[in-house]
C-alpha positions in Angstrom: 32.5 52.3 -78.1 33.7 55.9 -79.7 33.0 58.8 -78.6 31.7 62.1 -80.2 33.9 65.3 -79.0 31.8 68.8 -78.4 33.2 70.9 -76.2 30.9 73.8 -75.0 32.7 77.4 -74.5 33.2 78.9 -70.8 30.5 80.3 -69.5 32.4 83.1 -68.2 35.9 84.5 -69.8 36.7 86.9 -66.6 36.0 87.0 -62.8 31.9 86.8 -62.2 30.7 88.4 -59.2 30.8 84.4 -57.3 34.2 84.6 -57.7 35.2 88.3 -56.9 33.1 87.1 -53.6 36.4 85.5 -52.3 37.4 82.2 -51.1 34.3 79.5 -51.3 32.2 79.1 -48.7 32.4 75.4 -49.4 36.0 73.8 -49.5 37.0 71.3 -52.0 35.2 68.1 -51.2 37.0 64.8 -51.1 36.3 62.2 -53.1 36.5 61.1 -57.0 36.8 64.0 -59.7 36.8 63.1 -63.2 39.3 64.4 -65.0 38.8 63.4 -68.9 36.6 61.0 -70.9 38.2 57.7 -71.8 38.4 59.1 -75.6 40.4 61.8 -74.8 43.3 59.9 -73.1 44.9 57.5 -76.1 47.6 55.1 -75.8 50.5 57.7 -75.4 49.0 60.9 -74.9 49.8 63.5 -71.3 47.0 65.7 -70.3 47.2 68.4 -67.6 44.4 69.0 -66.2 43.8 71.1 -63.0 41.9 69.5 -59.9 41.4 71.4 -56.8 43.9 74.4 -57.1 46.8 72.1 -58.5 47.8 70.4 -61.9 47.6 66.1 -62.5 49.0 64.6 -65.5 47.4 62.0 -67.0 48.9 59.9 -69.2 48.0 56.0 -70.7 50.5 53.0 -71.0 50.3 51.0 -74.4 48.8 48.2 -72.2 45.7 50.6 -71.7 46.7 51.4 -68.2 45.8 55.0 -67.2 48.5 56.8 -64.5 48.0 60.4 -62.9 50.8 62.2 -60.9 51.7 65.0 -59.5 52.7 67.4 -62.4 56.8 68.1 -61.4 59.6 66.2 -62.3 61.2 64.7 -58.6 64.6 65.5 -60.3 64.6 68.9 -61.4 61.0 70.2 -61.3 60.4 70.5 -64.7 56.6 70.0 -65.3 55.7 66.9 -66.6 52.7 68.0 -69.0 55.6 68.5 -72.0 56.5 64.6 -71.1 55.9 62.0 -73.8 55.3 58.5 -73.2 57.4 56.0 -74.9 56.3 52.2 -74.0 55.3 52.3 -70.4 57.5 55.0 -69.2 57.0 59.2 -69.3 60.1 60.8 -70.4 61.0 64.2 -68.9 61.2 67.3 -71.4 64.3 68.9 -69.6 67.4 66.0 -68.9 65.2 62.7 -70.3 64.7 61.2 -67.0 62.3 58.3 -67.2 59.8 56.9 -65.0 58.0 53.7 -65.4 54.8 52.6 -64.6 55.1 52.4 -60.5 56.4 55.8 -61.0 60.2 54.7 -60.1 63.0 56.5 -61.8 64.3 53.6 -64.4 66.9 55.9 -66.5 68.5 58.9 -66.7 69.2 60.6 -69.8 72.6 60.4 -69.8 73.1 56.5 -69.5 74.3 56.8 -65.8 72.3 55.0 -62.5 69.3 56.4 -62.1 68.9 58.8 -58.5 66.1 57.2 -56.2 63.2 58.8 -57.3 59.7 58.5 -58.4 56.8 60.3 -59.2 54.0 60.6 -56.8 51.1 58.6 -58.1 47.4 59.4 -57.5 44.9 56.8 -56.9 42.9 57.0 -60.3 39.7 54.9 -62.0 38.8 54.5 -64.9 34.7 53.6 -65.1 31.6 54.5 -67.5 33.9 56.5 -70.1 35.3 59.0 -67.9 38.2 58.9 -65.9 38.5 59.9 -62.2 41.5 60.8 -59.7 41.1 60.7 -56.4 41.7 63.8 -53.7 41.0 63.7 -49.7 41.6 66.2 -47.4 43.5 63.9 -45.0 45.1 62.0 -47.5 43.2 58.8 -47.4 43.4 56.3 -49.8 40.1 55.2 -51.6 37.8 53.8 -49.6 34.7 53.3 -51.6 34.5 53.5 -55.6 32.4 54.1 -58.5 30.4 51.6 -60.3 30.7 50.3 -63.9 26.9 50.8 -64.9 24.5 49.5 -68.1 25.4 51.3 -71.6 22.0 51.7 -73.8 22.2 52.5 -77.0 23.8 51.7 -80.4 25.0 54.8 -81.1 29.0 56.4 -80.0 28.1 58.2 -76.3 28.5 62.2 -77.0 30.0 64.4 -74.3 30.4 68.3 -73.5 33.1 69.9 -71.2 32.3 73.6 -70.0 34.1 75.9 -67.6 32.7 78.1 -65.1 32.1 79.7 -61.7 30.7 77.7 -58.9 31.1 74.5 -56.4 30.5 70.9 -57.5 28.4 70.7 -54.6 25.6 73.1 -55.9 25.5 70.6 -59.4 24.9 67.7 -57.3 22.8 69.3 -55.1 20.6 70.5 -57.6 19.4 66.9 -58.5 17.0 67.6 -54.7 16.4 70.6 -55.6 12.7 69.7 -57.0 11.1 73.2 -56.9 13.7 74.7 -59.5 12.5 72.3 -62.5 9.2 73.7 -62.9 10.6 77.5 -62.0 13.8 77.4 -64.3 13.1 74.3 -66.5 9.6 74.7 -67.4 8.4 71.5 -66.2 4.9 71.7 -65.8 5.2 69.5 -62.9 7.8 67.4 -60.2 7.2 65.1 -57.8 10.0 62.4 -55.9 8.8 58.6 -55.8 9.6 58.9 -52.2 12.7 59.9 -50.0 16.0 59.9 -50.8 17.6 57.2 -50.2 21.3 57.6 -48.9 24.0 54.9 -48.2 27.2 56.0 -46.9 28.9 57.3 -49.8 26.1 57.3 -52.7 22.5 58.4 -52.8 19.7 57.2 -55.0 16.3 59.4 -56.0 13.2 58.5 -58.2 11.4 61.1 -59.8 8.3 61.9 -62.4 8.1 65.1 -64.6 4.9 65.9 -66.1 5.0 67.5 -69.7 3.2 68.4 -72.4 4.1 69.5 -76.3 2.1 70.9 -78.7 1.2 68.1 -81.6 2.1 65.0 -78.7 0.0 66.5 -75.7 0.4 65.6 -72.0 3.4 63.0 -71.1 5.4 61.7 -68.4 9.4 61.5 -68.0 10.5 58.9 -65.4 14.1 59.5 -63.9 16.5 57.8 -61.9 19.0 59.3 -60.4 22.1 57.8 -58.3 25.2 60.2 -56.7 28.1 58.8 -56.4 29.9 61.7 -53.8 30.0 65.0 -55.1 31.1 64.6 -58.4 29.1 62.2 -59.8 25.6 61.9 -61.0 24.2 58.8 -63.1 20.6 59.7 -64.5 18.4 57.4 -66.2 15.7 59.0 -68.3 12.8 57.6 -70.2 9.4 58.9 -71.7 7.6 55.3 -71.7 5.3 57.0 -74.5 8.2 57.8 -77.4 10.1 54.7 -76.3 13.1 57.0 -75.8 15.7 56.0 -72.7 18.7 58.7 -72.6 21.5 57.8 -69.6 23.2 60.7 -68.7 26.3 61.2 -66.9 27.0 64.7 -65.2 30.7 65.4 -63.9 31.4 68.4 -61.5 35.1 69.0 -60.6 36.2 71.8 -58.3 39.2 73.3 -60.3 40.0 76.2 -57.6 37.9 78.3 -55.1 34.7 79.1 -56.9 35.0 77.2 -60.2 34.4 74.2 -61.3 35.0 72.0 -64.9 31.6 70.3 -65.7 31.4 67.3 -67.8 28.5 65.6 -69.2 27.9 62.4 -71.0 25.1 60.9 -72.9 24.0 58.2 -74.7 19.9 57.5 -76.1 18.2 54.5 -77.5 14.7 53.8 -78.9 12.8 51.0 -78.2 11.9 48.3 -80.7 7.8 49.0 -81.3 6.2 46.0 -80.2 3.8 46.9 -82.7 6.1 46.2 -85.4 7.6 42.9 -87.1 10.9 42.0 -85.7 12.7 43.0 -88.7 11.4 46.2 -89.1 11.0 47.2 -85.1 14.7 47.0 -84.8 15.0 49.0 -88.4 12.8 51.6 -86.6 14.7 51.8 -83.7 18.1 52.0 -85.3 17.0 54.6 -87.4 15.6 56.8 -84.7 19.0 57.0 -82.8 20.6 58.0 -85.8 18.7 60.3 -86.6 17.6 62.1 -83.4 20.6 61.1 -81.1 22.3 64.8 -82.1 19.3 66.6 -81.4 18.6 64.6 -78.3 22.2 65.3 -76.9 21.9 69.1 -77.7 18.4 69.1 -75.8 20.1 67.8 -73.0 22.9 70.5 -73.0 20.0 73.1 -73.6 18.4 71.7 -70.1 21.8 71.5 -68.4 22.9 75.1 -69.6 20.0 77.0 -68.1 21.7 76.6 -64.9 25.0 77.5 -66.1 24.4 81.5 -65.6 22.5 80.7 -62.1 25.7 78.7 -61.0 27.8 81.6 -62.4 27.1 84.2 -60.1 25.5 82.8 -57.1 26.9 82.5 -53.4 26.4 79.7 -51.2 24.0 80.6 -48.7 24.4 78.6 -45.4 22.2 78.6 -43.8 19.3 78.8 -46.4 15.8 79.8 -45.9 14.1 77.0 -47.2 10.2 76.6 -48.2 8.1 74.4 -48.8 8.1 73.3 -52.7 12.0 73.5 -52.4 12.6 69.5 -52.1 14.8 67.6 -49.7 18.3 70.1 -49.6 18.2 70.0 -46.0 19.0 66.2 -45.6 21.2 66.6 -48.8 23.6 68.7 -47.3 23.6 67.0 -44.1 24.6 63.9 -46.0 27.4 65.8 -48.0 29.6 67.2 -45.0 31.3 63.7 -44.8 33.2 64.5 -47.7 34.7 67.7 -46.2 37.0 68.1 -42.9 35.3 68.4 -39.6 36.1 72.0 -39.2 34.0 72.7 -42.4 30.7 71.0 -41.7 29.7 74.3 -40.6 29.5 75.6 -43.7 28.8 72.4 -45.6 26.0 71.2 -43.2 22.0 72.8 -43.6 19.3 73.4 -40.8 16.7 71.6 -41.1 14.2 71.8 -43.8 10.3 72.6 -42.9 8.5 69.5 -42.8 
């Protein structure tokens, strides 16, 4: 399935006052980070993109196979962003070294025995049309991953990429955070199906909105949410009354101290009106999410955005002074200092919340 490009602009073009604040309070939580959408990586193409204060290349074999290294050249140093791929192998910009798949040296560019050396390989995945590399303080390999999950929808998923201040931990954190819906998204009402429910390295919450429009009147949204560490959120959304489902994907990665890259990805579909023939339910429905899957999309964005300048010049307050109204962040951030060393759970830890 294709995908539709829309990049959104940074949020901020200089330092904000979360980042003149210093080094984060937070550090840079281990785990999966994506990186790029599927669409963006083709057969032959090198990306560089930054992920916790360093550069990865990414780059895809013919065979479909997606590597990411470390961005210098083990000969030289040269950085390996200006490679090209030819076949299976990246070619070095500066003396045409070339390194194939396991990242092993297999020619030089001068036809003589290729030197010992090989690229250093990151542990990547590729799920749900993003794809992920994986960073741990301690240098761990993967132990736990991310799940392929159901694709709705007839329509090519459409994605935004912004840039801004903040930590990814604040994005995924915000998904608890019931009291700021109805104070910064406007919905009339909030309210959990029940506790979160955590398991090791993934979390799952249910929740109900309450909303009314002018012309439609009062309606419910039903979400689903399910974290997947701290840079991964999967969110099911459907208003039973329109027949609309949207699945949303929202992608924090902590680029350096203070600022993150933020991905999102969406995708809609309509139900067929049981009220309708066969023929002409599915005709409905098809012509629905042509028709409203761009305004749908940049709804989404809309709700996601309003957070942007909050994000962009707050500081991490640990330990907060939590209310009631505020939602479960207290068990939240006691669940999130596994994916940060012991030293830090400190400051990545939360008292407890009021009951």
């Amino acid at each position: 399935m294709g995908l539709s490009r829309e990049y959104g602009r940074a949020i901020s073009e200089g330092p904000t006052s979360a980042d003149r604040a210093g080094l984060a309070v937070l550090p840079y939580p281990s785990g999966w980070a994506a990186l790029a959408f599927s669409g963006e990586l083709k057969p032959g193409k090198v990306l560089t993109r930054p992920l916790a204060g360093e550069d990865v290349v990414l780059y895809r074999l013919r065979t479909g196979g997606v590597r990411a290294v470390r961005p210098y050249c083990p000969h030289l140093g040269a950085h390996l962003g200006l490679a090209k791929v030819e076949g299976d192998v990246l070619v070095c910009p500066f003396h045409s070294f070339a390194f194939g798949p396991d990242g092993a040296c297999v020619r030089t560019g001068y036809g003589t025995e290729p030197p010992r050396a090989a690229l250093r390989l990151l542990p990547v995945w590729e799920a749900n049309g993003a794809v992920f590399v994986w960073r741990h303080h301690d240098g761990r390999e993967p132990d736990w991953s991310i799940p392929t999950w159901h694709v709705i929808g007839r329509r090519p998923a459409r994605y935004a990429v912004w840039e801004l201040a903040g930590h990814a931990q604040e994005v995924i954190e915000n998904s608890v955070d019931v009291g700021h819906f109805a104070t910064l998204h406007g919905w009339k009402k909030a309210e959990t199906g029940g506790p979160v429910a955590y398991d090791g390295t993934t979390f799952h919450l249910s929740m109900r909105a309450h909303e009314s429009a002018p012309l439609f009147g009062e309606f419910t949204v039903e979400i689903e949410v399910d974290g997947y560490g701290l840079g991964c959120l999967h969110v099911d959304v459907s208003t039973p009354r329109f027949g609309l489902r949207m699945c949303t994907t929202v992608l924090p990665t902590a680029i350096s101290p203070n600022r993150m890259q933020f991905r999102q990805l969406n995708r809609i579909a309509f139900d067929e009106p049981g009220w309708l023939p066969g023929p002409l339910a599915r005709v409905v429905s098809r012509t629905a999410e042509r028709v409203l899957n761009g305004a749908v999309f940049r709804a989404s964005c809309a709700f996601t955005a309003a957070d942007f300048p909050i994000w962009d010049t707050k500081q991490y307050r640990q330990p907060p002074q939590l209310a009631h109204g505020d939602g479960p962040i207290g068990p939240f951030r006691r669940w999130a200092r596994r994916f940060y060393p012991e030293t830090a759970v400190g400051g990545a830890g939360a008292r407890s919340e009021p009951a």
